[in-house]
DSSP file (Angstrom, degrees, kcal/mol; ACC not computed):
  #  RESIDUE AA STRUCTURE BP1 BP2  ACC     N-H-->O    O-->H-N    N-H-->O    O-->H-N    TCO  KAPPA ALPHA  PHI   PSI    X-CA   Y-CA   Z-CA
    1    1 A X              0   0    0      0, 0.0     2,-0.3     0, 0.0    81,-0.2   0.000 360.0 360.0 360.0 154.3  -18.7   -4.6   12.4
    2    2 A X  E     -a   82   0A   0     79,-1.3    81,-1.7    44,-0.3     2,-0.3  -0.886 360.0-143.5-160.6 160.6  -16.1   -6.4   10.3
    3    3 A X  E     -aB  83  45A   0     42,-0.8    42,-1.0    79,-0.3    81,-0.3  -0.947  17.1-143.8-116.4 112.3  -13.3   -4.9    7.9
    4    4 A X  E     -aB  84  44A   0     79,-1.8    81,-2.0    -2,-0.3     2,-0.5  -0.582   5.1-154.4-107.7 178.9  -12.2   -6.5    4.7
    5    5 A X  E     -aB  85  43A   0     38,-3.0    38,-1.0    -2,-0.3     2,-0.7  -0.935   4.9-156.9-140.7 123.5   -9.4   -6.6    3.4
    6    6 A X  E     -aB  86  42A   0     79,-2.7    81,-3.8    -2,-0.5     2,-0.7  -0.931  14.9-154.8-125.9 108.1   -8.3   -7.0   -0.5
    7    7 A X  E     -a   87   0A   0     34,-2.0     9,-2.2    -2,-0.7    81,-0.2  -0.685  20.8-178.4 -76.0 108.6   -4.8   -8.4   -1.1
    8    8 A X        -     0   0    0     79,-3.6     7,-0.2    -2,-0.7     8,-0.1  -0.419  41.6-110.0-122.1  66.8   -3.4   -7.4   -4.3
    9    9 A X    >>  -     0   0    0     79,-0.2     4,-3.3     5,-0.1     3,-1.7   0.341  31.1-150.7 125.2  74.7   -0.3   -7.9   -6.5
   10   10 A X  T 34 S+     0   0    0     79,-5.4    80,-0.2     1,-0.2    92,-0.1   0.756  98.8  36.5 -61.2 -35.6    1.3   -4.0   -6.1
   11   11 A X  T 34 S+     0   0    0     78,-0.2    -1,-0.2     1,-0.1    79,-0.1   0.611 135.5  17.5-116.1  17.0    2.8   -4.7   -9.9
   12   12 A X  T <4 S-     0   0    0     -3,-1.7    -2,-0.2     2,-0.1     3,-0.1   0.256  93.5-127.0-132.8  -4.4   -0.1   -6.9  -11.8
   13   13 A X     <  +     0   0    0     -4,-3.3    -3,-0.1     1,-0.2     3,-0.1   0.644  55.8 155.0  63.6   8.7   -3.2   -6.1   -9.5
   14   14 A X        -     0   0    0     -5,-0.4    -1,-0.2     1,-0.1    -5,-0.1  -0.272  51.4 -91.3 -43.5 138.3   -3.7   -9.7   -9.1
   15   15 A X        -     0   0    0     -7,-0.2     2,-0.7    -3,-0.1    26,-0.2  -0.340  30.1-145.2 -67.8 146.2   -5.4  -11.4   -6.3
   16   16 A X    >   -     0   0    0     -9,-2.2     3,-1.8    24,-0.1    21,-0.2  -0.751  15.8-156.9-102.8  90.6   -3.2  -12.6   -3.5
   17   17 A X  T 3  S+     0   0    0     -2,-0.7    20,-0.1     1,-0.2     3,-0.1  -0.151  72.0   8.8 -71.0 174.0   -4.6  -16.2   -1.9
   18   18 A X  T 3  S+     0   0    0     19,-0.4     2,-0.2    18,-0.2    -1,-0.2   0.290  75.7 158.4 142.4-103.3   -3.5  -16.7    1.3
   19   19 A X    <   -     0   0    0     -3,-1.8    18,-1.2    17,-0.2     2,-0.3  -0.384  43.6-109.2 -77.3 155.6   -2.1  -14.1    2.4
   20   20 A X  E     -D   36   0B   0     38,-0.4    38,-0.9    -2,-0.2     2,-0.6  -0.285  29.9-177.5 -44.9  94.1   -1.8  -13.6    6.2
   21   21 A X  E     +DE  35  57B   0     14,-4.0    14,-2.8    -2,-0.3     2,-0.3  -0.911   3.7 176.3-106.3 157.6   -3.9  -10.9    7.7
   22   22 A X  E     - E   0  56B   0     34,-0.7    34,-2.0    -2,-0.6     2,-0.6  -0.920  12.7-165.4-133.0 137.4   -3.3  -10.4   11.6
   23   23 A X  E     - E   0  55B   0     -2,-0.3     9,-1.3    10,-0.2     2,-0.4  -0.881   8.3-176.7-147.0 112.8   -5.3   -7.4   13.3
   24   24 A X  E     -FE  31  54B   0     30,-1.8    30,-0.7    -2,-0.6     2,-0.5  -0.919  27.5-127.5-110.5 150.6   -4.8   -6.0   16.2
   25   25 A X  E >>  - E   0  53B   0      5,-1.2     4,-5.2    -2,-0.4     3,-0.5  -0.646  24.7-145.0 -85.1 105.6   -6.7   -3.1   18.3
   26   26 A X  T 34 S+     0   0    0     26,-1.8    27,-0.1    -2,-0.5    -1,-0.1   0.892  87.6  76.1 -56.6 -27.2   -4.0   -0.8   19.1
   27   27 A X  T 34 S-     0   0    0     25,-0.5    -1,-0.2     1,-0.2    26,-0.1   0.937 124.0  -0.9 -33.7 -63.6   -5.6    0.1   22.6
   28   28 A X  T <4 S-     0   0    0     -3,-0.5    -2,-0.2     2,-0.1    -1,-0.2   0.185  94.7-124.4-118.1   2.2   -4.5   -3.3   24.3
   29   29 A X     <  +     0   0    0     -4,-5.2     2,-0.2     1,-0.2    -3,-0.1   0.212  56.5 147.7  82.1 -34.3   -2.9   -4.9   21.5
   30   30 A X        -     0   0    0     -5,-0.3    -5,-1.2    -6,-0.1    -1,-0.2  -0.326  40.4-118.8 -67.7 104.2   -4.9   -8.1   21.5
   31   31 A X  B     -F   24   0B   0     -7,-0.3    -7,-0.2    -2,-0.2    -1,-0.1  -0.360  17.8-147.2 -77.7 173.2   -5.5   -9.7   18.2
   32   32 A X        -     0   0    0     -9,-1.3    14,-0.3     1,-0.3    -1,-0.1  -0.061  60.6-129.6-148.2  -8.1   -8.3  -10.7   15.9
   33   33 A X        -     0   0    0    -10,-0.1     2,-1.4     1,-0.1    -1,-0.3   0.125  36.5 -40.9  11.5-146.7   -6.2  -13.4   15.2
   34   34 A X        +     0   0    0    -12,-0.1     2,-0.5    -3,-0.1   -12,-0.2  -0.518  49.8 175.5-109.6 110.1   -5.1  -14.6   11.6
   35   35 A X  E     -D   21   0B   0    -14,-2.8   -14,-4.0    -2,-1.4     2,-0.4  -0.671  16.2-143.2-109.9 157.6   -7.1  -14.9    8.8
   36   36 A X  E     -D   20   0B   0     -2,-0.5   -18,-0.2   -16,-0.2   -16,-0.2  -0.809  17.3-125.0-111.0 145.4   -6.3  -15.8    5.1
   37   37 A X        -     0   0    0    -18,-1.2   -19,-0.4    -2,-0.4     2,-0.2  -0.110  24.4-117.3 -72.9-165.7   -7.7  -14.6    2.1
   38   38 A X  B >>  -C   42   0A   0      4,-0.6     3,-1.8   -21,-0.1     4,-0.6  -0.716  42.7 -76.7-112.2-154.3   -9.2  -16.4   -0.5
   39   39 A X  T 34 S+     0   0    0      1,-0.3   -22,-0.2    -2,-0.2    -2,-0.1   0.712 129.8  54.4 -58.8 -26.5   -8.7  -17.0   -3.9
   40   40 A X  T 34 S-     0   0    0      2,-0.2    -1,-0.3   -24,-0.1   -24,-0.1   0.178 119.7-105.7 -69.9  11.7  -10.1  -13.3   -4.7
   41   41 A X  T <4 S+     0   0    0     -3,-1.8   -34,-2.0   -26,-0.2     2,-0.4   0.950  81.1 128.6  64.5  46.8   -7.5  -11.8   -2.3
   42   42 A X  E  <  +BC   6  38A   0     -4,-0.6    -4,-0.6   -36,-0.2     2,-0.4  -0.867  32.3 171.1-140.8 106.2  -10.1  -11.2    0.2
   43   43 A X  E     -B    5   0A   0    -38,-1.0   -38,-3.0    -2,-0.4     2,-0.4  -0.868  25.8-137.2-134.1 136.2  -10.5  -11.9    4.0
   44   44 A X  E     -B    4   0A   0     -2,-0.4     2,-0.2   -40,-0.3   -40,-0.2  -0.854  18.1-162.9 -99.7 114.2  -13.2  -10.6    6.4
   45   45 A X  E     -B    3   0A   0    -42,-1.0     2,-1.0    -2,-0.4   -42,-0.8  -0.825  18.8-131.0 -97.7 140.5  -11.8   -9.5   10.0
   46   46 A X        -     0   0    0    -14,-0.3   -44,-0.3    -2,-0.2    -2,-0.0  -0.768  20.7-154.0 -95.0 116.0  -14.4   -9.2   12.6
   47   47 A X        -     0   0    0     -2,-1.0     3,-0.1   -46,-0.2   -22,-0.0  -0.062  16.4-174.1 -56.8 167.0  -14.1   -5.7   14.7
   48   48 A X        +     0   0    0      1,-0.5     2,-0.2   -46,-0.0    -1,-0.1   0.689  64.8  17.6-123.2 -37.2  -15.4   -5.4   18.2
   49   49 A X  S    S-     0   0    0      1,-0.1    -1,-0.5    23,-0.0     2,-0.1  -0.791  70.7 -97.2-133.4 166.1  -14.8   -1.4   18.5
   50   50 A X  S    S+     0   0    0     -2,-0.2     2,-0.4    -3,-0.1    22,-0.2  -0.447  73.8  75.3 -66.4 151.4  -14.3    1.9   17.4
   51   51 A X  E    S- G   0  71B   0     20,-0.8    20,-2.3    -2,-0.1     2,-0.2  -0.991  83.2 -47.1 158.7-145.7  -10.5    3.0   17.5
   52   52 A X  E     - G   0  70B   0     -2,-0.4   -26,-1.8    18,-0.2   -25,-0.5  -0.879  50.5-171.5-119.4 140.2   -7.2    2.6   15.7
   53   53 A X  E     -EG  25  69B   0     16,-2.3    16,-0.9    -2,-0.2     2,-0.5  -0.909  16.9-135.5-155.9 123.9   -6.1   -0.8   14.8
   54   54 A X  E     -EG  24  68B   0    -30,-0.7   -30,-1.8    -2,-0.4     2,-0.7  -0.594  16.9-164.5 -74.0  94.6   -2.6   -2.2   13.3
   55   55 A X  E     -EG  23  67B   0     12,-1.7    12,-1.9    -2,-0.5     2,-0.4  -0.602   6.5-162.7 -82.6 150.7   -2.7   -4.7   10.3
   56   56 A X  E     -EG  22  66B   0    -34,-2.0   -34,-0.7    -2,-0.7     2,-0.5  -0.913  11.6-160.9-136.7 100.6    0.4   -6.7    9.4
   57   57 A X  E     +EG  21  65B   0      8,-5.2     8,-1.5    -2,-0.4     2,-0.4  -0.782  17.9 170.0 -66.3 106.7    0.0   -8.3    5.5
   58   58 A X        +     0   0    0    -38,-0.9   -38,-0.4    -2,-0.5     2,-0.2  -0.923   7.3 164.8-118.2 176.8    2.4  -11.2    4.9
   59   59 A X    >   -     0   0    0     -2,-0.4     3,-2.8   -40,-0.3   -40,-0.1  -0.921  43.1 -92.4-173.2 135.3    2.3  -13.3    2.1
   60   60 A X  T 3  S+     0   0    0      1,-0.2     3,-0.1    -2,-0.2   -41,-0.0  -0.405 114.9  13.5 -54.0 146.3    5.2  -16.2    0.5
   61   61 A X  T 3  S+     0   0    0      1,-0.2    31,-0.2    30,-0.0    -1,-0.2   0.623 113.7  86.9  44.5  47.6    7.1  -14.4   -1.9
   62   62 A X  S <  S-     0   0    0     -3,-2.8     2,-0.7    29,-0.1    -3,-0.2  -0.951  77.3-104.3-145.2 173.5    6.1  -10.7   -1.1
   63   63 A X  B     -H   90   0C   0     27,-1.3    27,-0.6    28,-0.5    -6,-0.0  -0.840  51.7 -89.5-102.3 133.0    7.6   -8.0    1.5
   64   64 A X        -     0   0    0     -2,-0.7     2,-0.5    25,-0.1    -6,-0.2   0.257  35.4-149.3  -1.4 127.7    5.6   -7.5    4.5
   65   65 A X  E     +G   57   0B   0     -8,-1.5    -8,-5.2    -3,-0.1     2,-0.3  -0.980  17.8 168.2-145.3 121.5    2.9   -4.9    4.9
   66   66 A X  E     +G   56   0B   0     -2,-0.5     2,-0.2   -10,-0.2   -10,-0.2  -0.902   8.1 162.0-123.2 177.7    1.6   -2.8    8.3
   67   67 A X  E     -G   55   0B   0    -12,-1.9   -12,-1.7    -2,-0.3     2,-0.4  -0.845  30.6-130.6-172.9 137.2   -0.4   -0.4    8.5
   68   68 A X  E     +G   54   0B   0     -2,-0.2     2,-0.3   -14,-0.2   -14,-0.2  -0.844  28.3 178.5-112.7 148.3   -2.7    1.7   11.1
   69   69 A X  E     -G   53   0B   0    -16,-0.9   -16,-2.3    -2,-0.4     2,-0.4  -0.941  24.0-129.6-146.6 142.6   -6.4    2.6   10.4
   70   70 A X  E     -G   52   0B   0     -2,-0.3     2,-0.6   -18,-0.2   -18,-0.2  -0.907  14.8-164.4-105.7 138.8   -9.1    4.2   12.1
   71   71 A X  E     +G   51   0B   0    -20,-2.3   -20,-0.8    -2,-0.4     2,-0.7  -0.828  13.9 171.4-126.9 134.5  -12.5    2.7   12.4
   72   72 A X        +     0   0    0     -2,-0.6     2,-0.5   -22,-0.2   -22,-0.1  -0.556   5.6 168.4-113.5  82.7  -15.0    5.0   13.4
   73   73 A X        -     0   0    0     -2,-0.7    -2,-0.1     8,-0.1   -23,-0.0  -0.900  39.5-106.2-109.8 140.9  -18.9    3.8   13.3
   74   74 A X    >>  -     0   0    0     -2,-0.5     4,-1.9     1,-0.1     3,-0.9  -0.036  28.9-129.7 -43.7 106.4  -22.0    5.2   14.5
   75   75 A X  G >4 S+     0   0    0      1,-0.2     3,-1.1     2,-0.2     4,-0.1   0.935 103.7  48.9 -37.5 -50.7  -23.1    3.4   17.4
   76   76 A X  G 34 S+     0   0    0      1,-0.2    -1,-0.2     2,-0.1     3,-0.1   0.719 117.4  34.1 -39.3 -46.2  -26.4    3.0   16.0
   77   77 A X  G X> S+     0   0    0     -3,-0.9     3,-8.0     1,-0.1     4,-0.8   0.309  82.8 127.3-108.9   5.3  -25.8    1.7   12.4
   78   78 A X  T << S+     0   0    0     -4,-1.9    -1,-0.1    -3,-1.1    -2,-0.1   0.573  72.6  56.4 -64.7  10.8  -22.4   -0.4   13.9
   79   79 A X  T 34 S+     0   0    0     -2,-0.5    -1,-0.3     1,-0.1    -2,-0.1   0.518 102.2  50.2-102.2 -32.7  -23.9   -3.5   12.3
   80   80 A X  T <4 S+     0   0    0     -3,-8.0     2,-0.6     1,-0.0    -2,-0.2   0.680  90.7 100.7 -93.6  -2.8  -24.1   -2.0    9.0
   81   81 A X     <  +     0   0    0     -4,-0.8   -79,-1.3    -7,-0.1     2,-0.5  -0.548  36.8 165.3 -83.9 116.0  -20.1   -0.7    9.0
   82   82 A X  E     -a    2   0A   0     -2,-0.6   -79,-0.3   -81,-0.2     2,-0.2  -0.983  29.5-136.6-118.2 123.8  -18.1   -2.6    7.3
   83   83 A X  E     -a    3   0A   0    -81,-1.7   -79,-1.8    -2,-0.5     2,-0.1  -0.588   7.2-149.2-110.0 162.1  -14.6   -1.2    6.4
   84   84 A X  E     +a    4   0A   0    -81,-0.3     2,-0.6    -2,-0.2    22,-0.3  -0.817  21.7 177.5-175.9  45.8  -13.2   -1.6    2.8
   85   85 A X  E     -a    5   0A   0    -81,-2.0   -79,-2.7    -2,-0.1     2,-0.6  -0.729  11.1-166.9 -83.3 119.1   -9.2   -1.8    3.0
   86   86 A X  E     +a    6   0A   0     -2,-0.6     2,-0.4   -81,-0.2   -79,-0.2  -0.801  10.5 177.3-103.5 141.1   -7.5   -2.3    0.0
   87   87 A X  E     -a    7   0A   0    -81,-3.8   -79,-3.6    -2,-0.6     2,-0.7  -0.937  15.9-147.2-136.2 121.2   -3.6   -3.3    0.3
   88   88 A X        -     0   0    0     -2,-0.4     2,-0.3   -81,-0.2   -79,-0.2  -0.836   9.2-146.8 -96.3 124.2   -0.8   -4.3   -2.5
   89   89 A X        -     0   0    0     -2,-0.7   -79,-5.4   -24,-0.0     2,-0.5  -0.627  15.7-143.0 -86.4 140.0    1.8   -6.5   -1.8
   90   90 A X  B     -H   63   0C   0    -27,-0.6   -27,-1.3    -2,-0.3     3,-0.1  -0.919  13.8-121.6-125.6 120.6    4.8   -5.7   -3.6
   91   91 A X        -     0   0    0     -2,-0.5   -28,-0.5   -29,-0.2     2,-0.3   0.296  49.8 -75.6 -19.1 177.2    7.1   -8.3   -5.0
   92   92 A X        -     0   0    0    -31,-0.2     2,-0.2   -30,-0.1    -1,-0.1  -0.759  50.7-149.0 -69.0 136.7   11.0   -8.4   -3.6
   93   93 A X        -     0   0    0     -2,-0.3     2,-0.3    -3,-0.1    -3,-0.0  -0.580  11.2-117.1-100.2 176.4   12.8   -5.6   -5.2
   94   94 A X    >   -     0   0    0     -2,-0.2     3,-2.0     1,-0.0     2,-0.3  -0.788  47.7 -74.9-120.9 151.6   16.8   -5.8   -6.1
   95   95 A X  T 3  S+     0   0    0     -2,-0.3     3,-0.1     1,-0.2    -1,-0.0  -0.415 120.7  25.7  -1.8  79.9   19.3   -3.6   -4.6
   96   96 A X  T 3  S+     0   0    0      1,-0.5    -1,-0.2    -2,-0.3     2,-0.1   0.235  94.8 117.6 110.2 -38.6   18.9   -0.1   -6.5
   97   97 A X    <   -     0   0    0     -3,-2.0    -1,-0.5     2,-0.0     2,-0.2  -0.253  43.0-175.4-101.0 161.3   15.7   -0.5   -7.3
   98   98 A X        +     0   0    0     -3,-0.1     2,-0.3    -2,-0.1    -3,-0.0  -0.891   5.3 176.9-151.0 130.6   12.9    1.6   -6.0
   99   99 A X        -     0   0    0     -2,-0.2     2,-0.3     2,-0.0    -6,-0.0  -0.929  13.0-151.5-132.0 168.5    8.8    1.0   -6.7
  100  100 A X        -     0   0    0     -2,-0.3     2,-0.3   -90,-0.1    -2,-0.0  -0.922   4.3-160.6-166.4 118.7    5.7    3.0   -5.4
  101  101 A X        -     0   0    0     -2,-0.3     2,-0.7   -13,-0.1   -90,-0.0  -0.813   1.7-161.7 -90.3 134.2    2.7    1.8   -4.8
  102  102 A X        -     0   0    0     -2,-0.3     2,-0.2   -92,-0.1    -2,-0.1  -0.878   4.2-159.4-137.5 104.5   -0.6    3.7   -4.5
  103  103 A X        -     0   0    0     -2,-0.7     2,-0.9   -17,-0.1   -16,-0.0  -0.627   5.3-153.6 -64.7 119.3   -4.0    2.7   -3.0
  104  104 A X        -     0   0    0     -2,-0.2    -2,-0.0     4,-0.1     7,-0.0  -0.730  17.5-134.5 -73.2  66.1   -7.1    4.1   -3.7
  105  105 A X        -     0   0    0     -2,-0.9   -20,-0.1   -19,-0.1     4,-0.0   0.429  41.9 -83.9  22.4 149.6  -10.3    3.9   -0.8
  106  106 A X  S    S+     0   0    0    -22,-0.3     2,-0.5     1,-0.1    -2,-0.0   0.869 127.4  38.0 -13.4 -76.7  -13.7    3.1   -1.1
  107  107 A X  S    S-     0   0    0      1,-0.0     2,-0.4     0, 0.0    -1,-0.1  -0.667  95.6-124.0-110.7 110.5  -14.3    6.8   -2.1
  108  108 A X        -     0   0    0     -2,-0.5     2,-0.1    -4,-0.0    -4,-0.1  -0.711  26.4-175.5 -79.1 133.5  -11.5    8.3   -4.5
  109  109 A X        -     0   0    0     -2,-0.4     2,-0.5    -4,-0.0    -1,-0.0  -0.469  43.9 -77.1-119.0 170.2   -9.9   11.1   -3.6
  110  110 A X        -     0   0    0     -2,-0.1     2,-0.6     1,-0.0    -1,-0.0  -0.631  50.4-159.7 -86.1 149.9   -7.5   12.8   -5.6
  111  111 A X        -     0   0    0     -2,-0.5     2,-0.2    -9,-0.0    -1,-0.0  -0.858   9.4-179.2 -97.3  81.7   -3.7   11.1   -5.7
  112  112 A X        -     0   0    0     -2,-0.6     2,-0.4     2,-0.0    -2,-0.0  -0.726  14.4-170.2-100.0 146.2   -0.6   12.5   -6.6
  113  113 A X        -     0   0    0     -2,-0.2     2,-0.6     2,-0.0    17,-0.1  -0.955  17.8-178.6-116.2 117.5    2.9   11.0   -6.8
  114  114 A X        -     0   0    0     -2,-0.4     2,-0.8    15,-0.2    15,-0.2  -0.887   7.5-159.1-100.6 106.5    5.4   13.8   -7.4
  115  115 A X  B     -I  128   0D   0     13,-1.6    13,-1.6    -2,-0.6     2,-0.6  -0.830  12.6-176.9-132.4 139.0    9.2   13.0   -7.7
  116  116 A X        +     0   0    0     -2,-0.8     2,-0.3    11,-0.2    11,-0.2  -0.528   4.4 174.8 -84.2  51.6   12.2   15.1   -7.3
  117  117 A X        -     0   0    0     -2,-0.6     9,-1.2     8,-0.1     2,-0.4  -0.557  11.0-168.2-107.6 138.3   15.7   13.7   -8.0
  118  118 A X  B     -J  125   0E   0     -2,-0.3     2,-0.5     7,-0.2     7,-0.2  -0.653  25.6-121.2-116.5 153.7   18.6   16.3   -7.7
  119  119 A X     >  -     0   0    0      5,-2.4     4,-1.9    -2,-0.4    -1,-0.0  -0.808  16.7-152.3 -91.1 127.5   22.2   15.5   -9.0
  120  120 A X  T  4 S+     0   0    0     -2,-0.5    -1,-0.1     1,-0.2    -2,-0.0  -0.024  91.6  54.0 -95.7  36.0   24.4   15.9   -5.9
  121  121 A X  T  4 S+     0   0    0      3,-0.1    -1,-0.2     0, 0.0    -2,-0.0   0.375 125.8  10.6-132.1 -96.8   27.1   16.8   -8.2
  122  122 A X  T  4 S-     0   0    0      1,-0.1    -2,-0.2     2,-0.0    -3,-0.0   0.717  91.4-128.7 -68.0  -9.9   25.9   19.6  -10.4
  123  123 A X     <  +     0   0    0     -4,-1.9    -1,-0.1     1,-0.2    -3,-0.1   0.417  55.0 147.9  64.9  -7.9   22.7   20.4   -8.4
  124  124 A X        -     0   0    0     14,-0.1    -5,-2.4    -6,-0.1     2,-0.4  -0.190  40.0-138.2 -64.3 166.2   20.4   20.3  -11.5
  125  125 A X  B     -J  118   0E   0     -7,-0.2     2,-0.3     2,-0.0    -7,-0.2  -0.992  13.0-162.6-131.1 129.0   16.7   19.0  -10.6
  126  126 A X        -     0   0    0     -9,-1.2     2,-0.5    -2,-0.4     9,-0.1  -0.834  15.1-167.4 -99.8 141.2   14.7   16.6  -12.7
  127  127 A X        -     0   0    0     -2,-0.3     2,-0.3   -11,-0.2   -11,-0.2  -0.995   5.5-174.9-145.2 135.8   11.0   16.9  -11.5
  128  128 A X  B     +I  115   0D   0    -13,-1.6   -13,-1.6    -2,-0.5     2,-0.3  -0.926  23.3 134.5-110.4 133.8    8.1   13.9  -12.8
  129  129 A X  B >   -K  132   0F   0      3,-2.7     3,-1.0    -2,-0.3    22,-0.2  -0.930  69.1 -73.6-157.3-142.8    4.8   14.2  -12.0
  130  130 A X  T 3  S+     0   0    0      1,-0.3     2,-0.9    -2,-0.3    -1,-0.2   0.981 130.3  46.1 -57.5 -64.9    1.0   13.8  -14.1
  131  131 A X  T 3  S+     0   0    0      1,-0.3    -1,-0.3    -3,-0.1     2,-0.1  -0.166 124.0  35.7 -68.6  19.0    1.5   17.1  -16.1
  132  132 A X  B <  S-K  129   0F   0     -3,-1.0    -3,-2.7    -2,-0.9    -1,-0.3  -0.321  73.0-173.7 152.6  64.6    5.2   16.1  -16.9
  133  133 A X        +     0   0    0     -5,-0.2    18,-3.5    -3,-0.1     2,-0.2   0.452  56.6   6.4 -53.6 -28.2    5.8   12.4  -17.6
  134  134 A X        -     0   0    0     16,-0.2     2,-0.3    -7,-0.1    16,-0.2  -0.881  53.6-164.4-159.2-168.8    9.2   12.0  -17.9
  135  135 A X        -     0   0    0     14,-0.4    14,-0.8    -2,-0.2     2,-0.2  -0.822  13.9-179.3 162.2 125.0   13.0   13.5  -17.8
  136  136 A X        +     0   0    0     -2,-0.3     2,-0.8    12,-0.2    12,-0.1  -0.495  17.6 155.0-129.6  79.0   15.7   12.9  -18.6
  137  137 A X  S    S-     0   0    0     10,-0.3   -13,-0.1    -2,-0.2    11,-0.1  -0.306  73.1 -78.7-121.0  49.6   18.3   15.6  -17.5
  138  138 A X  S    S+     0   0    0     -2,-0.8     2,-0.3     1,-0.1    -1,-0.1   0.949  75.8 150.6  56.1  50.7   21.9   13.9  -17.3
  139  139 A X        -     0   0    0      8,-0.2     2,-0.3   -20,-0.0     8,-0.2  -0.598  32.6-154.7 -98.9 162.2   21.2   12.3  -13.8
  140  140 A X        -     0   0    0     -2,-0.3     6,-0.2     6,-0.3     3,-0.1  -0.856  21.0-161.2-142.0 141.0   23.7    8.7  -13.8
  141  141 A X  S    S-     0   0    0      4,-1.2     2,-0.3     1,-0.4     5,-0.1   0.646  84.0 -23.8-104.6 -44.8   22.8    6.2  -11.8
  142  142 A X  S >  S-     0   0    0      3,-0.4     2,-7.5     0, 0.0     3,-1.4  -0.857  93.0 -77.7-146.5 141.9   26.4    5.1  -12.2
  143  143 A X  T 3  S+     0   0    0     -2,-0.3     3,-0.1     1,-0.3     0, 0.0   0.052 122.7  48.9-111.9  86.4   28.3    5.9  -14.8
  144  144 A X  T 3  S+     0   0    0     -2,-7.5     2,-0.4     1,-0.1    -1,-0.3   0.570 106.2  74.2-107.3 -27.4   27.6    4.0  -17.8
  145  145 A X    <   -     0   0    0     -3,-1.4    -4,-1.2     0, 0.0     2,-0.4  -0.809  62.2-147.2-117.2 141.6   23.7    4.8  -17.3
  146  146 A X        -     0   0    0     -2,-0.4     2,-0.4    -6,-0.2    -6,-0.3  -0.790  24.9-136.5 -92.2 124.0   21.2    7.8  -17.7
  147  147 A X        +     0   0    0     -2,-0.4     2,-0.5    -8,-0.2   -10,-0.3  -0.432  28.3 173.7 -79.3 134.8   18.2    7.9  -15.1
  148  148 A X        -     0   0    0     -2,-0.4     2,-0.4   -12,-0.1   -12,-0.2  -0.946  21.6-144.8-137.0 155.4   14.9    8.6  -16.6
  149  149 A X        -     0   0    0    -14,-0.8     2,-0.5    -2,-0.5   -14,-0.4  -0.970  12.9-170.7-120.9 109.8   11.7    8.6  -14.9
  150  150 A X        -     0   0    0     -2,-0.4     2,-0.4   -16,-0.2   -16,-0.2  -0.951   4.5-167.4-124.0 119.1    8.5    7.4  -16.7
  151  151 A X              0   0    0    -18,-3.5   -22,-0.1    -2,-0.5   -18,-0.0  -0.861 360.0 360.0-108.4 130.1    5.0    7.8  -15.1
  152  152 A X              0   0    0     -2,-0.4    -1,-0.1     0, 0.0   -22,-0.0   0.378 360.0 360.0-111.0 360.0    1.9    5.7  -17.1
């Protein structure tokens, strides 16, 4: 059994060389130790078992990434299970700032990002989501500027 692992560029989808992955089997903790991708973003971890198991992404000039995952293969086939994780690294962001990233699976499911931001002033509600792209409803971020929301 092995899981790989695709390192990506959360705001150009670029491959990430490199970066660090560390995997541990949450039972005992005990890592897999550290593998790096290569130029395709990509590193192959080898599994030993079924369970739950903690990656930790780093990579130079990106913030940190964990995450816990179950891998669950058939005793039988466990030679043929190979797990698929894809992960985006997201740049440093400034003060203020807010970005959101969203990973697909092997198998796509459907995604939604839905966002809600209410003016703690007046109470009015601006709401983005697919059906409803943007808004712009006299929210201030401070005030000299109007926040608007744009989904592509």
């Amino acid at each position: 059994m092995s899981a790989k692992f695709i390192i990506r560029d959360g705001t150009t989808n670029g491959a990430i060389e490199n970066a660090a992955i560390n995997l541990s089997f949450t039972a005992n903790g005990i890592s897999s130790g550290i593998v790096n991708t290569d130029f395709n973003g990509e590193g192959l971890v080898p599994i030993n078992n079924n369970g739950e198991y903690m990656v930790k992404v780093s990579a130079e000039n990106y913030i940190d990434f964990e995450k816990n995952f179950t891998i669950d293969c058939s005793l039988s086939q466990c030679d043929l299970c190979n797990k698929i994780v894809p992960i985006s690294l997201s740049p440093p962001i400034q003060q203020g700032e807010a970005r959101v990233i969203m990973n697909w699976a092997q198998i796509p499911k459907d995604l939604d990002l839905h966002i809600l931001q209410v003016n703690s002033t007046s109470k009015d509600e601006c709401r983005v989501n697919y059906s409803n792209k943007n808004c712009s409803a006299g929210f201030f971020l401070n005030e000299h500027k109007w926040w608007t929301v744009y989904i592509f």
